[in-house]
Each structure stands twice: as structure tokens, then as C-alpha cells.
C-alpha positions in Angstrom: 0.0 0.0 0.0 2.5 2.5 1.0 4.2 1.6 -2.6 1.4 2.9 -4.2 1.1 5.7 -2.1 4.2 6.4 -3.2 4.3 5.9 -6.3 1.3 8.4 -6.9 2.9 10.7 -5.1 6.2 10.9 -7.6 3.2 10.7 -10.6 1.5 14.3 -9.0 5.0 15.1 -8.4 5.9 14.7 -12.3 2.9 16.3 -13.4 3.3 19.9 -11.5 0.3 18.8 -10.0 0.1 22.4 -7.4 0.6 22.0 -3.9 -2.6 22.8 -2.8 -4.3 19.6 -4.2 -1.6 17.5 -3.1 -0.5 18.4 -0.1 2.6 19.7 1.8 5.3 17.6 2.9 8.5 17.8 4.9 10.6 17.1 1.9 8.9 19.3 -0.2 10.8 22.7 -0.3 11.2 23.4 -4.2 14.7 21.1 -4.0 16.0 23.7 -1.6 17.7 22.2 1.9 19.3 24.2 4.0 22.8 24.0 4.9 23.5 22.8 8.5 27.0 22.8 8.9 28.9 25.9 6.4 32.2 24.5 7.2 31.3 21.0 6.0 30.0 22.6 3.0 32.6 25.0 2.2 35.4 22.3 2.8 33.4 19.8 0.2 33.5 22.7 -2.2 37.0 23.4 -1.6 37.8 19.6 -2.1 35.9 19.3 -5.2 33.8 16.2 -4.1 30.3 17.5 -4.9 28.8 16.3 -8.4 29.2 18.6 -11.6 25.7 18.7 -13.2 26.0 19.1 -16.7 23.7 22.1 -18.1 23.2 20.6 -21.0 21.7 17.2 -19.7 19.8 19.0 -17.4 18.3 21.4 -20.1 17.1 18.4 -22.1 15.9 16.2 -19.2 13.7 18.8 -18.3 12.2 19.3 -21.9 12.1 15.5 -22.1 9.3 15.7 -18.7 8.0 19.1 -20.5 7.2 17.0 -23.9 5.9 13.9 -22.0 3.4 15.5 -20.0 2.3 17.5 -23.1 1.9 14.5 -24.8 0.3 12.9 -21.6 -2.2 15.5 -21.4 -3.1 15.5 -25.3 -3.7 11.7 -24.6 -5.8 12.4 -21.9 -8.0 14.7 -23.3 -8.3 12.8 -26.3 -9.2 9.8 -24.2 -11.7 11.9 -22.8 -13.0 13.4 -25.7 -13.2 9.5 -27.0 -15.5 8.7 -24.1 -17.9 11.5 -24.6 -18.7 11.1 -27.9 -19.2 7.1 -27.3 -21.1 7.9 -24.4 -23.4 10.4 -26.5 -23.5 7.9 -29.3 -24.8 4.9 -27.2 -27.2 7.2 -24.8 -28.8 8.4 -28.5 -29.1 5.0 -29.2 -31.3 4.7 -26.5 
């Protein structure tokens, strides 16, 4: 159950779904944390241990999400659209 839970939380979570509808969580801080120790943090950077994101890969992942959920919405509300007509089409038969 809490697999399920969870994994319709990441779908709301792909889909921009706002906040309001879905809730606030703990975690949930627009991928800001703070930083709790500065040292720590400024040695790490000094060290050169943190991960270099690559602009690039980033740029694209995030129009990759922006396509598919254009192209899951389209779906949808052609799915939708599907339904209503069928639905009109067998209540006229009636």
C-alpha cells in the first residue's frame, strides 16, 4: 500500500500537480535544503567532491518531462473526448 502511495505521489509530483491539491510535505521545499554545517559545506567545495551537473543534460531532461506530460495530457483529453462522444452515441441510441 505505501508503494502505491508512493508511487502516486512521484506521478502528481511529475505532473506539476500544485501544492494545494496534493499536499505539503517535509521534503517538499522546491529542492532547496538548508545548509546545517557551512564549514562542511565549504570544505566539500574546496575539495571538489560535490557532483558537476552538466547544463546541458539537465536542459534536455527537463524538456524531455516538459514533452511527455504534453503529450500525456493530449492523450488524456483525447481519451476523454473519445469517451464523450461514445457515451453520446450509445445514450442516443437509446
Amino acid at each position: 500500500m505505501e508503494t502505491v502511495i508512493r508511487a502516486l505521489l512521484q506521478l502528481l509530483r511529475f505532473l506539476r500537480i500544485p501544492t494545494f491539491i496534493r499536499g505539503r510535505s517535509g521534503r517538499d521545499r522546491g529542492g532547496k535544503t538548508p545548509v546545517r554545517n557551512g564549514q562542511f559545506a565549504s570544505f566539500m567545495s574546496v575539495q571538489g567532491v560535490s557532483r558537476r551537473n552538466h547544463p546541458d543534460r539537465h536542459d534536455r531532461r527537463l524538456q524531455t518531462q516538459k514533452r511527455a506530460r504534453a503529450a500525456l495530457t493530449i492523450a488524456g483529453t483525447s481519451a476523454l473526448g473519445w469517451i464523450a462522444v461514445e457515451s453520446a452515441k450509445a445514450l442516443s441510441m437509446f
